[in-house]
C-alpha positions in Angstrom: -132.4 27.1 109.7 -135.9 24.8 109.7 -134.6 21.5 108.9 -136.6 20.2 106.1 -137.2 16.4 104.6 -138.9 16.5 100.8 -139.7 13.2 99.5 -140.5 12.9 95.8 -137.8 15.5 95.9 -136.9 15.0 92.5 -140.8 15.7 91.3 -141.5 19.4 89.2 -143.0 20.5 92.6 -140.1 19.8 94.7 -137.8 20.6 92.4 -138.9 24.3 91.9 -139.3 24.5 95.6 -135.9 23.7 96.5 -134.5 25.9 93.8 -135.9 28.6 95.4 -135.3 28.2 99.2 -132.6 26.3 99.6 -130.8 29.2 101.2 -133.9 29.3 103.6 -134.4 25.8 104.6 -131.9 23.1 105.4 -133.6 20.9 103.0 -132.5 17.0 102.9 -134.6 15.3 99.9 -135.7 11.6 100.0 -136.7 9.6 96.2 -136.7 6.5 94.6 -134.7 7.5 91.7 -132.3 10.5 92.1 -129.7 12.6 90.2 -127.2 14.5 92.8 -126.3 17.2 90.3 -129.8 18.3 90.2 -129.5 20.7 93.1 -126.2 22.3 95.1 -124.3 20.6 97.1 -126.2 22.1 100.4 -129.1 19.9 99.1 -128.1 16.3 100.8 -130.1 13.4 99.0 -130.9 10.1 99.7 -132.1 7.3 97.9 -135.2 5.0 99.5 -137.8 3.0 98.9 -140.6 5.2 101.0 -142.9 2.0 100.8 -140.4 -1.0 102.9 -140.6 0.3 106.4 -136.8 -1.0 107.6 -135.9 2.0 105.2 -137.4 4.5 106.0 -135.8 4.3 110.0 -133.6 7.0 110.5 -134.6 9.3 107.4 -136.6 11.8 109.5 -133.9 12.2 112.5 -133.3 15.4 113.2 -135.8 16.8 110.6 -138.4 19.5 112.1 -140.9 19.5 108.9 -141.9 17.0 106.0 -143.3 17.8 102.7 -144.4 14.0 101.6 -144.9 14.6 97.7 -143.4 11.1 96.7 -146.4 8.8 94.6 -148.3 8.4 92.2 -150.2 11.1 90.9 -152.1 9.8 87.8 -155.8 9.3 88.1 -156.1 6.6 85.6 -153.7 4.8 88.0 -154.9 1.5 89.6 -155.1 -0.4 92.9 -151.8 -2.3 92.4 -150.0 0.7 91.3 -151.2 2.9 94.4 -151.0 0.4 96.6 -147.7 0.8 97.8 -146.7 4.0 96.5 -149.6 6.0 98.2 -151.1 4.2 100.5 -147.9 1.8 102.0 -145.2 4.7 101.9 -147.4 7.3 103.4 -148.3 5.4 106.5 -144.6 4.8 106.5 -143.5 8.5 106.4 -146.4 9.4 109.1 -145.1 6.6 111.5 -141.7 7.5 111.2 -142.3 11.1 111.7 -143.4 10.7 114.9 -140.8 7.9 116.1 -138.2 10.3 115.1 -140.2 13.4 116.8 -140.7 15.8 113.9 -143.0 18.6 114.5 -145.4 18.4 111.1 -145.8 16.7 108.1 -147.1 18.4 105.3 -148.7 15.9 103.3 -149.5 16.4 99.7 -153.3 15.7 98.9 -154.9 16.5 95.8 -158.2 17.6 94.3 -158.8 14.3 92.7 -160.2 13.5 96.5 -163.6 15.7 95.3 -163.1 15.5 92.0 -166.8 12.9 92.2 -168.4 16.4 92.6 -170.1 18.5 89.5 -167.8 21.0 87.9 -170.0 24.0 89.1 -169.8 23.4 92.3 -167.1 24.7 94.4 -165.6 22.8 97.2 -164.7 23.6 101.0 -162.8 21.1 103.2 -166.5 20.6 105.4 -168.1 18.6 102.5 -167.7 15.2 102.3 -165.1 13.7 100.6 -166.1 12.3 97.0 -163.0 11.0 94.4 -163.7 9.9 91.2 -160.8 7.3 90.8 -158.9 5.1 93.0 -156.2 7.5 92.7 -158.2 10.0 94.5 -158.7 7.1 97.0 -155.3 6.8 97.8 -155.1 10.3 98.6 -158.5 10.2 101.2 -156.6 7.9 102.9 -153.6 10.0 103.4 -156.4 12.7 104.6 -157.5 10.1 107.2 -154.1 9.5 108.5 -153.8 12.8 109.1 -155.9 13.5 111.9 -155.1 10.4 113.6 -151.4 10.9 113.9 -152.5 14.5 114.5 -155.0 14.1 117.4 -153.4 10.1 118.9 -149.6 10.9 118.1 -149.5 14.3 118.9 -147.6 15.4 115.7 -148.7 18.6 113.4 -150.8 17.6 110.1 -151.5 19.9 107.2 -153.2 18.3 104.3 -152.6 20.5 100.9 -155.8 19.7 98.3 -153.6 20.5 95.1 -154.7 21.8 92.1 -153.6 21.6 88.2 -150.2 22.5 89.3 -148.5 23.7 85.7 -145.8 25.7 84.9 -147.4 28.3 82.4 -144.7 27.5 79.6 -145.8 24.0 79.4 -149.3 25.3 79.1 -150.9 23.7 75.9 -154.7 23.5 76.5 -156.9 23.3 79.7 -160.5 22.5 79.8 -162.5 24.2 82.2 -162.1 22.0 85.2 -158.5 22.7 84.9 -158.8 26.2 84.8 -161.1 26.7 88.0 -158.3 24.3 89.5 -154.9 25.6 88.3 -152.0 26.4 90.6 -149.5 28.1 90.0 -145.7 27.4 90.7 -145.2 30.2 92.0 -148.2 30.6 94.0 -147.5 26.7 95.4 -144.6 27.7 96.9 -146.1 30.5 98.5 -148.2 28.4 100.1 -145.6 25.7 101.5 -143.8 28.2 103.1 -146.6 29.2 105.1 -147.5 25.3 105.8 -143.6 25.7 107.3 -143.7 28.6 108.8 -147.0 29.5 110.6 -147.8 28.3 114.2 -150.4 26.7 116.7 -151.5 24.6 114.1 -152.7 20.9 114.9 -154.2 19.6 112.2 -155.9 21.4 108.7 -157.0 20.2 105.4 -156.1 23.9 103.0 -157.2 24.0 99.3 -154.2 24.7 97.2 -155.2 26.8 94.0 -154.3 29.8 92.7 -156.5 33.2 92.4 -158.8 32.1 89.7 -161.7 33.9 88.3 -163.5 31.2 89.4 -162.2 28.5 91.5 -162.9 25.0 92.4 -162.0 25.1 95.6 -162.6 27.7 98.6 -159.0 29.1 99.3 -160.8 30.9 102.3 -158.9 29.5 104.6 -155.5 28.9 103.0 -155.7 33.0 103.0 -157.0 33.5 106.6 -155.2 31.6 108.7 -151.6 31.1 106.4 -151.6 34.6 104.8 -151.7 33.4 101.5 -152.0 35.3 98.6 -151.9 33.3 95.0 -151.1 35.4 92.2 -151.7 33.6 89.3 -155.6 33.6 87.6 -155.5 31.0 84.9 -158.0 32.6 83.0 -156.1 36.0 82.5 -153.1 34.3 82.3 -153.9 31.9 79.5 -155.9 34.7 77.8 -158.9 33.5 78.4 -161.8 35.7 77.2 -164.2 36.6 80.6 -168.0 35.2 80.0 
């Protein structure tokens, strides 16, 4: 089996991943704060601090992929609170990735990083990039990373734009911008799978939505080149009357 790092592997996306392909992956997760009777005991866990460098040597040994989801994902966050969380531990996980020879780090972007855009326009990974908040910041420099360790260290980058990820039962109301952005579960694990399993890729920036009636991003390419094939519409599945 694929040998598989998560950090921010006690987060609602990792946490739903692993509980669903643990028996696939030989998964190993890395957090700040963990709870070892979260997952089975095949799940190995290890408690870091992604953002001081000395511990971080040794995590990736022997790992083939990386799903870097550890951070801070709020877009009212500031400098301070990004700084090392974001911006520190994610130049850490990239560096040690390629000390330690792992083939590809998945790393986990978000929407906020063209979230500056108007709502009714819909965005492909060729237009500029344009946050809104220095969260969204953060994650354009993750974006930047990518390529370079990509094209100068020789290691496989894919950078995932994520949506409104939201489990449906937690659903209590969603403007419109959430909608055209909502990913589902479901539909987000579909989609890592295919960031682990497909080939011949160097580096790729894929928009990670679901199949919504209309969408804020252009999943063209998340469907051409990784098969993938969202479910979920958040507009049917919230019952959402069509226009």
């Amino acid at each position: 089996m694929k040998k598989i790092l998560i950090t921010g592997g006690f987060g609602k996306i990792a946490t739903h991943f692993i509980k669903n392909f643990s028996d696939q992956y030989d998964i190993t997760v890395a957090d700040l704060v963990v709870n070892h009777h979260t997952f089975s005991d095949k799940v190995q866990v290890q408690k870091v601090n992604l953002s001081d460098a000395s511990a971080c040597i040794g995590l990736c040994n022997d790992i083939d992929t990386i799903i870097h989801l550890a951070g801070i994902a709020n877009p009212n966050a500031t400098f301070d609170e990004v700084l090392n969380a974001n911006i520190v531990a994610t130049r850490n996980i990239f560096e040690t990735a390629v000390q330690a020879n792992c083939k590809r780090v998945i790393y986990a972007s978000s929407t906020q990083t063209i979230e500056g855009y108007k709502e009714d326009i819909q965005i492909n990974k060729n237009m500029p990039l344009r946050p809104k908040n220095i969260y969204g910041v953060s994650k354009c420099f993750g974006e930047a990373l990518g390529p370079y360790y990509a094209y100068q260290k020789n290691i496989s980058v894919i950078c995932l734009r994520i949506g409104a990820y939201e489990f449906p039962k937690d659903f209590t109301e969603m403007n419109a911008r959430d909608l055209s952005a909502f990913l589902h579960p479901d539909d987000c694990n579909q989609l890592l799978t295919g960031c682990i399993e497909t080939e011949g890729i160097q580096y790729e920036i894929l928009n990670a939505i679901s199949n919504n009636r209309y969408k804020r991003l252009d999943i063209t390419e998340s469907i051409e080149k990784f098969g993938y094939q969202p479910k979920a519409d958040a507009f049917e599945l919230f019952k959402l009357a069509k226009p």
